[in-house]
Legacy VTK file of the C-alpha trace (Angstrom):
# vtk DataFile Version 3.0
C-alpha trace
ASCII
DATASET POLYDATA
POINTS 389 float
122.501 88.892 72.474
121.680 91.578 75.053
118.101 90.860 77.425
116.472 92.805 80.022
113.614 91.285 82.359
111.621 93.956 84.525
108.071 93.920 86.204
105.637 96.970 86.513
103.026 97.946 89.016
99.103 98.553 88.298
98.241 101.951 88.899
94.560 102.982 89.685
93.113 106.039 89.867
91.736 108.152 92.420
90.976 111.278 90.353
90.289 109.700 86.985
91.717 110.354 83.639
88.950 110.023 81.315
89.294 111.897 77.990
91.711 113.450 75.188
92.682 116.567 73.360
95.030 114.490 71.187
94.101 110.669 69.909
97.086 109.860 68.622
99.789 111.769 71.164
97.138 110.179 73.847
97.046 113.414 75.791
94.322 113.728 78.670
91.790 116.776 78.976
92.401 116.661 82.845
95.086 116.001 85.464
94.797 112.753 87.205
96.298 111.835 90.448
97.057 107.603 91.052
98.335 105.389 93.200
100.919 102.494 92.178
99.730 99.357 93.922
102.473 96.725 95.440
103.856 94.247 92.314
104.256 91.295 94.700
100.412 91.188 93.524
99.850 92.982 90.657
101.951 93.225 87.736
103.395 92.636 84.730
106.228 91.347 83.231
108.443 92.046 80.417
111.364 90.466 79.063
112.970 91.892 75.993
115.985 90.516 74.063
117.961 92.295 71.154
120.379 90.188 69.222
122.336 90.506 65.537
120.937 87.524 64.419
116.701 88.440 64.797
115.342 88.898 61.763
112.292 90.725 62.707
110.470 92.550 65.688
108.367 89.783 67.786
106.458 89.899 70.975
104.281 87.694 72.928
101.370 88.646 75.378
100.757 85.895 77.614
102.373 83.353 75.197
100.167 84.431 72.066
102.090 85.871 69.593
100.973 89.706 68.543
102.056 91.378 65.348
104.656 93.792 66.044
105.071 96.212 62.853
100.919 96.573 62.741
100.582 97.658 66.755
101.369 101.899 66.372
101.124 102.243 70.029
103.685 99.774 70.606
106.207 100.790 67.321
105.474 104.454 68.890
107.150 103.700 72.234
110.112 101.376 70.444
110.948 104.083 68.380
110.848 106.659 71.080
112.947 104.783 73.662
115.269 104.330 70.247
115.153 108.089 69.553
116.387 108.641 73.481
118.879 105.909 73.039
120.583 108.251 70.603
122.343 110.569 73.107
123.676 107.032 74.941
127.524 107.060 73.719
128.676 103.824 75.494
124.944 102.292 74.272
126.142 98.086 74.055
123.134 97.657 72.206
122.997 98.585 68.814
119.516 100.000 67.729
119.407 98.695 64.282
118.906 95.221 66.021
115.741 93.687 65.979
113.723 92.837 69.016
112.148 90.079 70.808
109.331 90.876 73.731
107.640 88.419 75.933
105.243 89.968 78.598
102.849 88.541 81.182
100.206 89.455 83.523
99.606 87.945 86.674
96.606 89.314 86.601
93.387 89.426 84.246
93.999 91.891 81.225
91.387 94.376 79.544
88.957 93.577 82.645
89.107 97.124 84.284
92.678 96.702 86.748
94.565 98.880 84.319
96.642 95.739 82.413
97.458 97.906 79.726
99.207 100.938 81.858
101.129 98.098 83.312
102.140 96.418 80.158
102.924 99.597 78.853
104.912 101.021 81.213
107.210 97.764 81.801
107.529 97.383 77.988
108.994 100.876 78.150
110.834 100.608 81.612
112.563 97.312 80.132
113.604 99.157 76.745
115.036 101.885 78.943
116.818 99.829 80.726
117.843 97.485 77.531
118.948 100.813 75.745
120.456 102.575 78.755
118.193 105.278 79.057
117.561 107.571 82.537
114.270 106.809 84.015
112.735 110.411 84.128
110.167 112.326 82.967
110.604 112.505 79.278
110.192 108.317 79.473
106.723 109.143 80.876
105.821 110.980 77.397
106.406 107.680 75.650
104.774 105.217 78.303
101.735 107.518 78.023
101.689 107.128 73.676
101.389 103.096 74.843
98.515 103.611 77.191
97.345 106.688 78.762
97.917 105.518 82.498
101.275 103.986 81.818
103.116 107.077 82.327
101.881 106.992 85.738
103.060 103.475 86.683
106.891 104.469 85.972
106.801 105.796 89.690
106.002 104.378 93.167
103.353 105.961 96.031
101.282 108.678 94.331
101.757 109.937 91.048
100.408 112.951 89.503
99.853 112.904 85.314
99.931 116.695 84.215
97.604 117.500 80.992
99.927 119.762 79.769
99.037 122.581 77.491
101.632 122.279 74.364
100.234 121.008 71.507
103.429 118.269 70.991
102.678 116.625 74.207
106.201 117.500 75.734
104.524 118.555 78.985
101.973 116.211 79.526
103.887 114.094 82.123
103.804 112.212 85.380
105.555 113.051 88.289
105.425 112.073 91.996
103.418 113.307 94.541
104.889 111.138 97.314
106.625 107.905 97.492
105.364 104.778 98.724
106.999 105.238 102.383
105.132 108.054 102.707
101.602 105.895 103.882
103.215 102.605 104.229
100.069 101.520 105.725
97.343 102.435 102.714
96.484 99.380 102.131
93.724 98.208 99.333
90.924 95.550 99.255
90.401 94.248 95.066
86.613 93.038 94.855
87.101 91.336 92.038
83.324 91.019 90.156
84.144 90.149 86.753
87.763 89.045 85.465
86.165 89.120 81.583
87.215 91.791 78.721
85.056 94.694 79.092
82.545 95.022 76.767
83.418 98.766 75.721
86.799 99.184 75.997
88.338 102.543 77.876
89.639 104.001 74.325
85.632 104.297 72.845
84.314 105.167 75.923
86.416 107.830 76.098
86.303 108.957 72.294
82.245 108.609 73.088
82.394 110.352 76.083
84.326 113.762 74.662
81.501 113.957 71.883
78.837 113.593 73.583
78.494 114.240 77.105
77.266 117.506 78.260
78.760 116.934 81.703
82.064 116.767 80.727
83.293 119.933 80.261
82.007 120.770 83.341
83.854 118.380 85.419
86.936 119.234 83.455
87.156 123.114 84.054
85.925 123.324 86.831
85.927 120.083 89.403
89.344 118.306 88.961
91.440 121.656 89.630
89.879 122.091 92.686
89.578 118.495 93.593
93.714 117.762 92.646
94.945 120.182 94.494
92.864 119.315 97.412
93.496 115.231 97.057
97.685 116.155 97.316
96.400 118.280 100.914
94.697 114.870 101.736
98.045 112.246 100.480
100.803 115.131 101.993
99.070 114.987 105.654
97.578 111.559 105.473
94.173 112.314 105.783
92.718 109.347 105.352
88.977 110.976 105.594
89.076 113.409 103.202
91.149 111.769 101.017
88.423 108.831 100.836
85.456 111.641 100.165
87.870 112.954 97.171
88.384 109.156 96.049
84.681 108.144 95.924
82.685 111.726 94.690
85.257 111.416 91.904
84.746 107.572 91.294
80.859 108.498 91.338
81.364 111.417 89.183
83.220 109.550 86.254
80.546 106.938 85.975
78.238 109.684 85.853
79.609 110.974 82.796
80.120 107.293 81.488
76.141 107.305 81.472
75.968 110.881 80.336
77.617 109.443 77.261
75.691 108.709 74.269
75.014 105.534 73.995
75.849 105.492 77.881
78.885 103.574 78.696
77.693 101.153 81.239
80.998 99.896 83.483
79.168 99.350 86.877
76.730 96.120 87.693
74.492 95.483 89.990
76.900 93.807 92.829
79.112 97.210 91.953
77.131 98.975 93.486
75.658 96.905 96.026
79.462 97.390 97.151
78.834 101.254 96.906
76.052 100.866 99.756
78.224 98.557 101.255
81.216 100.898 102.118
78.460 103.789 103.030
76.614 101.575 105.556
79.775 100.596 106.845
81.239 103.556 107.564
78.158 104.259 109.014
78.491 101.376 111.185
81.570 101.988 112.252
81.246 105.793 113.327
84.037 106.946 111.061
85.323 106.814 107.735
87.290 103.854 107.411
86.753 102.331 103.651
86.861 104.338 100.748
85.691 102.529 97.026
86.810 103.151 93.498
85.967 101.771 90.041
87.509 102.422 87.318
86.337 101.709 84.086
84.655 97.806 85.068
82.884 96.482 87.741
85.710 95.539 90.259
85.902 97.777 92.997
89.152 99.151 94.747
88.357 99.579 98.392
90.789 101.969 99.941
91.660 100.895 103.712
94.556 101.251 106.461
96.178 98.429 107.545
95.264 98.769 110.898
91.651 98.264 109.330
91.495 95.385 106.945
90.991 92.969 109.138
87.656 94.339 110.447
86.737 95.435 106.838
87.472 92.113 105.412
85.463 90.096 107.701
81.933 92.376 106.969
83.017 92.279 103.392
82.389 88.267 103.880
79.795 88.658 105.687
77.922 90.903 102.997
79.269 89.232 100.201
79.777 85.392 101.319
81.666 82.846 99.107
81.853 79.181 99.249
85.697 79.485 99.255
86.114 81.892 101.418
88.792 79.718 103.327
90.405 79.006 99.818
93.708 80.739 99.115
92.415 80.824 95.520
90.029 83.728 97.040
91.499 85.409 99.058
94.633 86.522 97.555
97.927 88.816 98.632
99.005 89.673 101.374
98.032 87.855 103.964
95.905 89.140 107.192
97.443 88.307 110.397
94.783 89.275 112.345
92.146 86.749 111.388
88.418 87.906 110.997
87.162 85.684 113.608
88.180 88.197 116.300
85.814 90.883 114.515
82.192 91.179 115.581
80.271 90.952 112.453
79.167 94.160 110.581
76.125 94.952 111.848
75.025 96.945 108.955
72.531 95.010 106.188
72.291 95.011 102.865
69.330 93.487 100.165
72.431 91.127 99.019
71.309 87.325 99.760
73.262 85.411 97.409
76.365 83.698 97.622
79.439 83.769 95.365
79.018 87.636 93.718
82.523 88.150 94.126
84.639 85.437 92.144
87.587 86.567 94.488
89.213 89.209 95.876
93.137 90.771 96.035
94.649 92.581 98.785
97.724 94.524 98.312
99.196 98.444 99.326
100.672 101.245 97.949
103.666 99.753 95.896
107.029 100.697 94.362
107.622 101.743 90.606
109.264 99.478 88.146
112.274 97.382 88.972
114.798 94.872 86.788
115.036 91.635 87.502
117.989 88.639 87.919
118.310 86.909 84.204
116.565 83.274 85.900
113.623 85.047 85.706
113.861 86.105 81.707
110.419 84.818 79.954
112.793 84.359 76.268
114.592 81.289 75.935
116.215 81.841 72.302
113.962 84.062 71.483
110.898 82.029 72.009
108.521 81.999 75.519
108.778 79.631 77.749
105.980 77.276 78.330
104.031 77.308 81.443
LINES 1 390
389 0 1 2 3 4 5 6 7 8 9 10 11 12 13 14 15 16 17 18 19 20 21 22 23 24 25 26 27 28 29 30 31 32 33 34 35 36 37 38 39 40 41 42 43 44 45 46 47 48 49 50 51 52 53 54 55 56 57 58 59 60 61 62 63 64 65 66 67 68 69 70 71 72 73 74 75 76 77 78 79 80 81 82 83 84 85 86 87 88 89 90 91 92 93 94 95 96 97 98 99 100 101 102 103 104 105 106 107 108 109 110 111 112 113 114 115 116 117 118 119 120 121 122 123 124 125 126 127 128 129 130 131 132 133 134 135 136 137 138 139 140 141 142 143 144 145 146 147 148 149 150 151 152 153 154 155 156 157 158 159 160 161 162 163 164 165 166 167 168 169 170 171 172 173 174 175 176 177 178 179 180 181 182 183 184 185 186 187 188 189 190 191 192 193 194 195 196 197 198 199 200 201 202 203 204 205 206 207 208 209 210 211 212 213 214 215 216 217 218 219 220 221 222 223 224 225 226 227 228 229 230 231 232 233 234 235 236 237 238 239 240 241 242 243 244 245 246 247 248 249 250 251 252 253 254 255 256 257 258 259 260 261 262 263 264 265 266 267 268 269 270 271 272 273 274 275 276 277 278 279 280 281 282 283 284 285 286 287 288 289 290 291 292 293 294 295 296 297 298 299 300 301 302 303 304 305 306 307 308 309 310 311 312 313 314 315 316 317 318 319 320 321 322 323 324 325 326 327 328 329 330 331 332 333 334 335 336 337 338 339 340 341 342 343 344 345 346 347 348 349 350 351 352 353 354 355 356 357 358 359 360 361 362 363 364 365 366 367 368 369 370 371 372 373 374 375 376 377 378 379 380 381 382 383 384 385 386 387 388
């Protein structure tokens, strides 16, 4: 028996991919531009065995068992990692071996913090590395038949997904912008509203979105060409300013087409936004652009910050949005602050938010690394089986 164990980063984006020309290929109407966020606190895990003696394809998703041969996104990136395994001559591995996959989150899935682009791109990261295949940029083609946005977590720093133009999908691919070293000190704030599953996932909203929104079109020919090239100016000279402008219009912007939709796809709540005139009045506050939000499709909001500045953005965020466990490590989680938000006058800004407790916690992490492999203690298989919490 041959096993691989490997984790994957979440990815979120800054200009969104939201649409496709081809269901089934999953390829995007628009360019998209992400950044991979640290694994130490967001990602997922994948352990994949092959052995002689399996007698079928299994895998397990947080311990619950999934059928294998009915999933076409996940036979679709098998098969392809299989199909590039071909041109291996010293492959150990022999592909007419069945497979066993365990895979865990540490994080919530289908609640809006791309799960699925990180499960997708580790399940194909770990078969590469099972199968002895090159990390490059014909892997992203089959990470992005998983889940859209998984071709984009194969890479660390800032990643760029291409739409492509051929009608086989060969050059619809991501490829670095930068790497993580390049703004070691992005760091970003998770306001975690809702941890549930979505009630419309990404896939319909999108299929809904391409058929009926007369705003889309619009944004695709003639706002994300500009606004791509002019978020890589921002990430090459570390512009922190205008990159945060490009990150929010273009946050605002998709969930303006998400209501454009028809029925509108409704992602945002009412303490999303309330964290929208939040990060305004702030920066107001403050006298400078210092805290830049994204959603992506759900209510948690990604609040773009330098290091030097999370501190002092922290301590109005708890000020704006105070929590009962606000000293509990259960809330705050990540890395940890050194600076502590006593030494922070309090955001003088204000906000019509009174209650307590509208954020059930919140995650702070940094630009990240891509995928890496792992020691075999930390496999998730034990004879082909998951191992119990």
């Amino acid at each position: 028996m041959f096993s691989v164990t490997c984790i994957a980063p979440v990815n979120i984006a800054i200009v969104k991919y939201w649409g496709k020309r081809h269901e089934e290929l999953i390829l995007p109407i628009n360019d998209s531009i992400s950044m991979t966020l640290g694994t130490n606190e967001l990602c997922a895990k994948t352990t994949i065995a092959a052995s002689e003696g399996f007698q079928h394809n299994r895998m397990w998703l947080n311990d619950d068992e999934l059928p294998v041969e009915e999933d076409s996104r996940l036979m679709r990136c098998l098969k392809g990692v299989q199909r590039l395994a071909l041109a291996n001559v010293s492959q150990k591995v022999s592909l007419s071996w069945k497979v066993h996959i365990a895979s865990r989150n540490n994080f919530p899935t289908a609640a809006g913090l791309a799960s699925s682009a990180a499960g997708y791109a580790c399940l194909v990261y770990s078969l590469a590395r099972l199968y002895g295949v090159p990390i490059n940029e014909e892997l992203t083609t089959i990470a992005r038949q998983g889940s859209g946005s998984a071709c984009r977590s194969l890479y660390g720093g800032f990643v760029q997904w291409h739409r492509g133009a051929l009608e086989d999908g060969s050059d619809s691919v991501a490829k670095p912008v930068v790497s993580a070293q390049h703004w070691p000190n992005m760091h970003v704030l998770i306001l975690v509203v809702n941890d549930e599953r979505k009630k419309t996932s990404s896939t319909k909203g999108m299929q809904r979105s391409v058929t009926t929104s007369q705003l889309i079109q619009h944004r695709v020919d003639k706002i994300v060409p500009e606004r791509t090239a002019n978020l890589r100016k921002a990430i090459e000279a570390r512009d922190f300013p205008s990159f945060a402008e490009i990150t929010m219009k273009d946050s605002n912007q998709f969930h303006a087409i998400a209501l454009d939709t028809y029925p509108p796809c409704v992602y945002m709540n009412d303490v999303s936004h309330a964290i929208v005139d939040f990060v305004h009045s702030y920066n107001e506050t403050i006298g400078e652009v210092q805290a830049a939000y994204t959603f992506d499709a759900g209510p948690n909001a990604c609040i773009y910050v330098l290091k030097e500045n999370v501190a002092k953005l922290l301590a109005a965020v708890q000020k704006v949005f105070p929590n009962d466990a606000t000293e509990s490590v259960e809330y705050l989680r990540g890395i940890t602050v050194s600076d502590t938000v006593e030494k922070h006058p309090a955001f003088n800004g204000t906000l019509n938010v009174q209650p307590k407790n509208l954020l059930k916690y919140i995650i702070h992490t940094k630009v990240g690394d891509g995928p890496c492999q792992l020691s075999d203690d930390d496999s998730l298989l034990t004879n082909g089986l998951p191992l119990s919490h």
